[in-house]
N, C-alpha and C positions, 0 to 999 in steps of 0.2 A: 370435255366430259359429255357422256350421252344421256339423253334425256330420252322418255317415255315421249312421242309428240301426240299430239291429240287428246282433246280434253275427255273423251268417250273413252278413250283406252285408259289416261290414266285413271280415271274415276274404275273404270273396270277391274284394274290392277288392284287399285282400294281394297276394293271388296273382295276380292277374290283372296289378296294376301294378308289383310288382318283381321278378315271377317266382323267390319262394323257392320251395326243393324243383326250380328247375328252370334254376338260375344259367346252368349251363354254354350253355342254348339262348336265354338272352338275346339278341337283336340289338345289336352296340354301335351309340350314335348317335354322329353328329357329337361332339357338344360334351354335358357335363354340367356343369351353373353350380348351385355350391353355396354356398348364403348361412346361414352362421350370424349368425340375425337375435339378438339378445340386448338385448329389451324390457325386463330388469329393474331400468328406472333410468326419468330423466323422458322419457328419448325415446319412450316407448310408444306415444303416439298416433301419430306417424310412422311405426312399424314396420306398424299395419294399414293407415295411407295408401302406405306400398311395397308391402304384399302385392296389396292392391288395382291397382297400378301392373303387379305381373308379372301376376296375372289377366287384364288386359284382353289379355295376348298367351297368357299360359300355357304349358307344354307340348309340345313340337310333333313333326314326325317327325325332325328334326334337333338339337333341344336338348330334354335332361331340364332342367328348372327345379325345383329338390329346393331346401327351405328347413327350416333348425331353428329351429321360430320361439319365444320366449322373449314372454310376457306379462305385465304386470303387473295387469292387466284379469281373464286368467283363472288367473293367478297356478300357469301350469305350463307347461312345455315342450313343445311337438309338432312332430313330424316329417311332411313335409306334400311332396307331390306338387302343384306347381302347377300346377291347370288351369284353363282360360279359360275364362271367363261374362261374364256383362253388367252383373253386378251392382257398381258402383261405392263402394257404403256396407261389404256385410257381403264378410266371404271365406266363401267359398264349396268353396273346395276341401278336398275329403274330407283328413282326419287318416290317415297310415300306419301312425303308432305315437307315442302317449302317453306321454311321459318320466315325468310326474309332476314336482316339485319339484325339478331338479340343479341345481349350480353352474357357472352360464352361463360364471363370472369362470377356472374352472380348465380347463388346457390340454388335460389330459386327455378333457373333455367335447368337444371342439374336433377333435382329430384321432378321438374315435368317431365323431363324427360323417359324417369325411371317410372313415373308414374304412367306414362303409355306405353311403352315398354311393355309393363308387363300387364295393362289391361287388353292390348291387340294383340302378343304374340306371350299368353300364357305358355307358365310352364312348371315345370315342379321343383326345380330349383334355379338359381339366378346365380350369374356373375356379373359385378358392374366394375369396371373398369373405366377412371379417370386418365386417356392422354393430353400431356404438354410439359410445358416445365413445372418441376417442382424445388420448392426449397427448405424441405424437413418441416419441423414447427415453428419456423420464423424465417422469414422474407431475409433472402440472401440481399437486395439490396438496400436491406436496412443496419447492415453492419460497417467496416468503417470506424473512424475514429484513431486516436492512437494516444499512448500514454501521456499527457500532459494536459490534452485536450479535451474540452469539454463535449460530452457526450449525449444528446438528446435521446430521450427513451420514448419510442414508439409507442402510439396509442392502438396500434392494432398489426397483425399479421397479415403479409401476403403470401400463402403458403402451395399453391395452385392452382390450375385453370388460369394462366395469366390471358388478357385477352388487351390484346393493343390496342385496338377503337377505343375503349373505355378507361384501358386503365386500373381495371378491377381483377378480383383473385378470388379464389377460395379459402378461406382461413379455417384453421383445425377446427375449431369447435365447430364454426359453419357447417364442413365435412363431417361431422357425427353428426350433426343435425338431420340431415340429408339422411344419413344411412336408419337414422331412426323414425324417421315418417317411412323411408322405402319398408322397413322391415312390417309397418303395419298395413303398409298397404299389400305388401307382399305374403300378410296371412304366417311371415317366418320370418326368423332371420336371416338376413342375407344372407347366401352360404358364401358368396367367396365376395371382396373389394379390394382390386388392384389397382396400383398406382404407375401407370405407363410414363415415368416420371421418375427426375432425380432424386433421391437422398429420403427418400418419405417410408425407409424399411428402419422407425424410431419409435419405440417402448412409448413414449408421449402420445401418437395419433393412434398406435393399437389401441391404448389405453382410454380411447377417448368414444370408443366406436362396441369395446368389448360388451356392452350389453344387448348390440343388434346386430354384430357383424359373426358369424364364424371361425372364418378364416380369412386370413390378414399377410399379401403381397406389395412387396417393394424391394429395393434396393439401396443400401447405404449408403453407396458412392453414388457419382454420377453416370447418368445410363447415355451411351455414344446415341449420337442423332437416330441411327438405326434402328432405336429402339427393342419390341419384341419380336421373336419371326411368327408371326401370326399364321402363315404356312403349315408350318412344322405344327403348332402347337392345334391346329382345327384337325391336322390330319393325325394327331397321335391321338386327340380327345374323341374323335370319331370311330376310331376304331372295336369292331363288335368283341376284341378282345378284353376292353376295357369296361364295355358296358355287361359288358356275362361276368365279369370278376369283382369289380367293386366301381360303384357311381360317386364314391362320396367326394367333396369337395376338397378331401387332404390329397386324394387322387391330381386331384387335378390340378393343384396346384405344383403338386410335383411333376409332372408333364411339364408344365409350361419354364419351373425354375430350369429345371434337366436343360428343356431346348432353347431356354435364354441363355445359359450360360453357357451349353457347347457350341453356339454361334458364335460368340467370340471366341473359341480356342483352337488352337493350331486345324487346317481343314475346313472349321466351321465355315458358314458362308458370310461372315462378317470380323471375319480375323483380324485380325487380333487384339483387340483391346481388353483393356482389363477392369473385368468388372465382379459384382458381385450382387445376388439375389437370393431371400431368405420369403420363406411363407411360415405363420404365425398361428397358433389354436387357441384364438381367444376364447375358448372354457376356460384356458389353462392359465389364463393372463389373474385370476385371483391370488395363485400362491404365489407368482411372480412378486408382486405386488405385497404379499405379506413378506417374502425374504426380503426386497426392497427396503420396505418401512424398517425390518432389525438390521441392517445393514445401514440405514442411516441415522437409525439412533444409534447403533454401535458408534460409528464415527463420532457422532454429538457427544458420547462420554469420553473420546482417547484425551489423554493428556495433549499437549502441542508436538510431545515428540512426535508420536504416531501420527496427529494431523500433517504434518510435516512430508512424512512416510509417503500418509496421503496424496498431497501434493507433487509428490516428484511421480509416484504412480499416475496419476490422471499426465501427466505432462508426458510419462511415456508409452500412453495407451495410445494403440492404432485410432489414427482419426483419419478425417475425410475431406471432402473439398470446403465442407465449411466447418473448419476446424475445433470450433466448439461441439461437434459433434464427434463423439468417440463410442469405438466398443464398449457393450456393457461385459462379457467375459473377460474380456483380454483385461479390460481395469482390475477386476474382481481378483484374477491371476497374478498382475504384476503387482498391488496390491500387498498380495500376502507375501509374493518373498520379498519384498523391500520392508513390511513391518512382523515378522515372523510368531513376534513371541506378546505382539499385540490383541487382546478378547477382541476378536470381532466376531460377531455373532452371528450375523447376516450370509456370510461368506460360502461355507457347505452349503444350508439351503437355498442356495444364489445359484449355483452349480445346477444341485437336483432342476428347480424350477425351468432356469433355461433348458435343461434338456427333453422339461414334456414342453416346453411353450412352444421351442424351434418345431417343426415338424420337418422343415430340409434346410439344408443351406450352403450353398453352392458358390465359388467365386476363384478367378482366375489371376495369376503375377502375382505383386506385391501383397495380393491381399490375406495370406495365411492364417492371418492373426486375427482375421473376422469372423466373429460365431454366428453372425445374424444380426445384430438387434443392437441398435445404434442408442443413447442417451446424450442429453443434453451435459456435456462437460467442459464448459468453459476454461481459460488458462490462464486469461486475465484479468483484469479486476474491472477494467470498462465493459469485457462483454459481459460480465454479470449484470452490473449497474443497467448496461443498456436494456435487458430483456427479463430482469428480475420478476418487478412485479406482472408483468403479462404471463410468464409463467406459471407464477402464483397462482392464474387463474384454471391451470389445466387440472383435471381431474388425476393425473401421473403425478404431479406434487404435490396436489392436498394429503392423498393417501398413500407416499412415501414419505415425505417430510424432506425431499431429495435437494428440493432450494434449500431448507433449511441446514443441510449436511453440505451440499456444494456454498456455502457463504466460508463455513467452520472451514473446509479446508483451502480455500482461497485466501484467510485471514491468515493462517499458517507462517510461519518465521521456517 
């Protein structure tokens, strides 16, 4: 990796590219897209094949491209100005400022980051995007167990940002915490928060961010090492086509779904696996949320038959690598023709809802049966036990009553 050498230059570099000592006369851009990259785990060789990916766009007069990027390589953190070169192997772009050694895993490192961000490279709207592993709203290595056997129930979620020196993560609520100091530091809502990461495209973490976030990116399934092509997506988001037609952040999220997903499809430059990506309009996450709640009081009143019904629906709704996570349409679908002649009431405006919440959704092979928008649907009775009450604490459950309707149909005969 190249560095800036000379302590005159880089100090000149400083000033020159975030304008300290002289905030106030910064120009805002368009857009400022801020990636905390967090290498400190096996994804590392990926993180220099994405920085490589924004270099070949970099920078431009319309978007700041600002990355924290996390190494296991050079086993410390740097704050990096991404700018364009040719060079496809090494990154290239001069170092802002050297963290040394922090904890990728805690939140705290996470909104500093967004908090300079956008005090040195103002701009009039924001996208932050979280890279590494993710594991929905509960810590894939907290699952386990099997029917007979006793089951401890975790006191806390590890949900992202893993970071191996320490051992630590980001936990959902943590992650809306974060999005909601960024938003007042950022004067707005964030307009867009993506998750460069597994399985975190789930009605629980929209639900937890919809009072500060806009617009809401991830994935259901699991996302191949590859991750996004960051490529594609600086040079479609660049385009003066896009900026003379429309700036808004549903734009842009569509750009990026479109070029995540035709990278993996027959052609694309990361062929072929199969995946899928969905962006979210948390305005729209309130009616969600009230067909939700009558959809699971409806269930709370069916007799056991129709709980029943229930039960074999949830069993054959499309799910994902961590199998307690399922489609929320596809349930909602197989649902009503397995219980037909059953009042549920939730069901229509379940339908409406998802179609303004989804803004796109995209996905490739087996995955047909996915609308977007993944929920917690467990199948057996130790995965509830195990993450019941943590659940209980999310803001998607209070104001569905969804644990309390996922109990009713697990109890089902």
């Amino acid at each position: 990796m190249r560095m800036i050498r000379g302590i005159f230059l880089a100090v000149l570099f400083l000033g020159l590219a975030t304008g300290e000592g002289a905030h106030a006369t910064v120009k805002k851009k368009e857009w400022t897209f801020l990636t905390f990259l967090n290498g400190f785990n096996n994804l590392d060789r990926f993180g220099y094949k994405d920085m490589n990916e924004m270099e070949a766009v970099g920078s431009t007069d319309r978007i700041n491209v600002v990355v924290q990027w996390a190494s296991l390589r050079s086993r410390d953190v740097r704050r990096i100005l991404v700018q364009k070169d040719q060079d496809k192997v090494n990154v290239t772009s001069p170092v802002v400022e050297n963290l040394g050694r922090i904890d990728m895993g805690d939140p705290k490192e996470l909104l500093a980051f967004i908090k300079w961000g956008v005090k040195n490279y103002p701009a009039k709207r924001y996208f932050v995007n979280v890279w590494n592993h993710g594991s929905g709203w509960h810590d894939v290595k907290g699952g386990g167990g099997r029917a007979g056997f006793e089951v401890k129930a975790p006191q806390s979620t590890l949900d992202i940002s893993f970071d191996d020196f320490t051992g630590s993560s980001i936990d959902t609520k943590e992650l809306a915490q974060v999005m909601r100091e960024s938003a007042k530091v950022m004067g707005q809502k964030v307009d867009i928060y993506g998750s460069d990461a597994c399985l975190m495209a789930m009605a629980e973490i929209a639900t937890e961010m919809m009072d500060s976030v806009q617009v809401f990116l991830g994935s259901q399934e699991l996302e191949p090492g590859d991750g996004w092509p960051y490529d594609v997506l600086l040079n479609e988001w660049n385009k003066k086509t896009f900026f003379d037609r429309n700036k808004s952040p549903q734009e842009v999220a569509k750009i990026l779904t479109d070029a995540y997903v035709d990278s993996y499809t027959l052609g694309g430059v990361h062929c072929c696996d199969e995946v899928t990506f969905s962006a979210f309009d948390l305005n729209k996450a309130p009616a969600l949320i009230v067909a939700m709640r009558a959809l699971s009081d409806s269930i709370l009143a069916l007799p056991d038959s129709h709980k029943s019904a229930a039960k074999s629906a949830l069993l054959a709704t499309e799910s994902y690598y961590m199998d307690d996570y399922r489609d929320l349409a596809d349930f909602a679908l197989t649902f009503r023709k397995s219980a037909p002649d059953a009042k549920i009431v939730g069901l229509p405006n379940l339908k409406d809802a998802l179609k303004e919440f989804v803004i796109i959704n995209k996905t490739t092979g087996k995955y047909v049966r996915s609308s977007g928008v993944a929920v917690w649907m467990p199948a057996r009775r130790y995965q509830y036990s195990q993450y019941s009450n943590l659940y209980s604490q999310l803001a998607f459950s209070k104001l569905t009553n969804w644990n309390l309707a996922l109990e009713q149909i697990l109890n089902a005969h």
